[in-house]
C-alpha positions, -999 to +999 in steps of 0.1 A: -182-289-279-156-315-280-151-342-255-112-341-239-088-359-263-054-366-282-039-377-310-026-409-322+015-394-328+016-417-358-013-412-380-030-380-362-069-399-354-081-386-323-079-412-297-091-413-256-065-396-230-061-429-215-048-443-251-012-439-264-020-450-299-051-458-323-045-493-333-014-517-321-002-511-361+008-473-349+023-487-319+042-516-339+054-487-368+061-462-335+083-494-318+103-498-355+111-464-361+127-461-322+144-487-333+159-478-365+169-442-347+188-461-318+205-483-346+214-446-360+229-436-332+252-462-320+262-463-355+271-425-351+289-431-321+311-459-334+323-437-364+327-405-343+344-431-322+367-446-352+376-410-362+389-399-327+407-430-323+420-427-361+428-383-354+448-394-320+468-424-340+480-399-366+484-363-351+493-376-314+514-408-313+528-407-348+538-369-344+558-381-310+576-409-337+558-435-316 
């Protein structure tokens, strides 16, 4: 039998229930990808931003002749 484990999210090795990654390179590649998706989604929010601000310009204040 097996002796109580995990797995390393980025690369799959088994790895010790204390552990949160195999080697500090999964943690560094784990640390750039949250990165990269938090970069996504502020730039996400600006444009969803820019399009409300751009719908309410056109349809609200320049229907009113503002």
């Amino acid at each position: 039998m097996t002796e109580q484990h995990k797995h390393c999210p980025m690369c799959g090795k088994p790895i010790p229930l204390d552990e949160t990654f195999c080697s500090p390179k999964c943690a560094q590649i784990a640390m750039e990808n949250q990165i990269k998706i938090q970069r996504s989604r502020r730039i996400i929010y600006i444009i969803l931003i820019l399009i409300i601000v751009a719908w309410l310009y056109f349809f609200v204040l320049r229907g009113r002749g503002i």
